[in-house]
N, C-alpha and C positions, 0 to 999 in steps of 0.2 A: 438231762441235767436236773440235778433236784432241785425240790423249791428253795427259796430261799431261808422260810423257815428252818427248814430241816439242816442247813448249811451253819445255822443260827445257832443249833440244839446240837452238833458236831463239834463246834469252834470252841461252845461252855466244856462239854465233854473233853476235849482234847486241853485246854485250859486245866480243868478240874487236875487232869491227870501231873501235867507238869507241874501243877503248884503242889502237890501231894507228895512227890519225888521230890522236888529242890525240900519240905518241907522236913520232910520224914530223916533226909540227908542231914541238912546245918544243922535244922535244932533238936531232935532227938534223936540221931546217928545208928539211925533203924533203918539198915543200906534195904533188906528183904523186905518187911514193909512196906516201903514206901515206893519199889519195885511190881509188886504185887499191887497195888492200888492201881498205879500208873500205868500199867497191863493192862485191870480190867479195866479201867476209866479207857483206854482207844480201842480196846474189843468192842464198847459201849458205840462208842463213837461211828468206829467203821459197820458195824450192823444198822447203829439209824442211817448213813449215808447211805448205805447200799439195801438197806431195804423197808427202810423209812420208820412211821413208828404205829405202825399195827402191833394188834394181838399176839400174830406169832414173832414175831421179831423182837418183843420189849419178852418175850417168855425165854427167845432163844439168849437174849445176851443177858439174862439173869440166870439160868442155870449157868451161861459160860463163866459169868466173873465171879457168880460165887466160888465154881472148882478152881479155877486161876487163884483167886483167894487163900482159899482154903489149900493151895501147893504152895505160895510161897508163907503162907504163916505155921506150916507143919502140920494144917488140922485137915487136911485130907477127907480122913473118912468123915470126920463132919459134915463136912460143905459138900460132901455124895448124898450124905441124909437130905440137906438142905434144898441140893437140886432136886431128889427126887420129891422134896415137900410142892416144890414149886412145880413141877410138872405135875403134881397130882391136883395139885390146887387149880391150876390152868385147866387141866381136863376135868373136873366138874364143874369150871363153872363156865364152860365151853357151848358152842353151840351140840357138841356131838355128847352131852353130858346122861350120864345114864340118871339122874335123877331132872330129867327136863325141867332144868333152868336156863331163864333166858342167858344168851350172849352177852358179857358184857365189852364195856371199852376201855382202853387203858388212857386214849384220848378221846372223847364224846366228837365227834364232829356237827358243827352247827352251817344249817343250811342257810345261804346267802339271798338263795332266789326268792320271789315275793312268790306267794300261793295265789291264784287264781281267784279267789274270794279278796285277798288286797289289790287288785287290779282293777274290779269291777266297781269298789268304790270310790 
């Protein structure tokens, strides 16, 4: 079961997507658009559900929604550029980076437990 964070960061996601659709539909009658959004906003949703929100997963469903994107607004080979920016961009600034730079994080995680030294005073 995921946390319930994560449950938190799904429900905005899948939110975001249905107000983007009903949006895109009544008020500016952009049926593809607002189609296309709405895609990639639960592509988004279903990858943090199912594989929370590390590194490789916030890299995977940002290449995914860009190409989704980029098919239903017609700019395709664009959003091919775009994914591959974003994978190139991921892999140098990766742990496996040929110009040894640190690992970054897309969410920092902060430690809860007390250290050893705030114990002893």
């Amino acid at each position: 079961m995921p946390s319930l964070k994560r449950v938190h960061i799904v429900a905005a996601f899948v939110l975001l997507g249905v107000a983007a659709f009903l949006y895109s539909v009544i008020v500016s009658y952009q049926f593809l658009l607002g189609t296309g959004v709405a895609i990639a906003s639960f592509v988004v949703a279903l990858f943090t559900y199912y594989g929370g929100t590390n590194r490789k997963t916030a890299t995977r469903a940002t290449i995914v929604v860009t190409l989704i994107y980029g098919a239903f607004t017609l700019q395709f080979p664009i959003a091919v550029i775009a994914a591959c920016l974003v994978y190139l961009t991921a892999w140098l600034t990766g742990s496996d980076s040929p110009l040894d730079a640190p690992d970054t994080r897309v969410f920092p995680v902060e430690s809860t437990a007390t250290s050893e030294s705030d114990r002893s005073e």
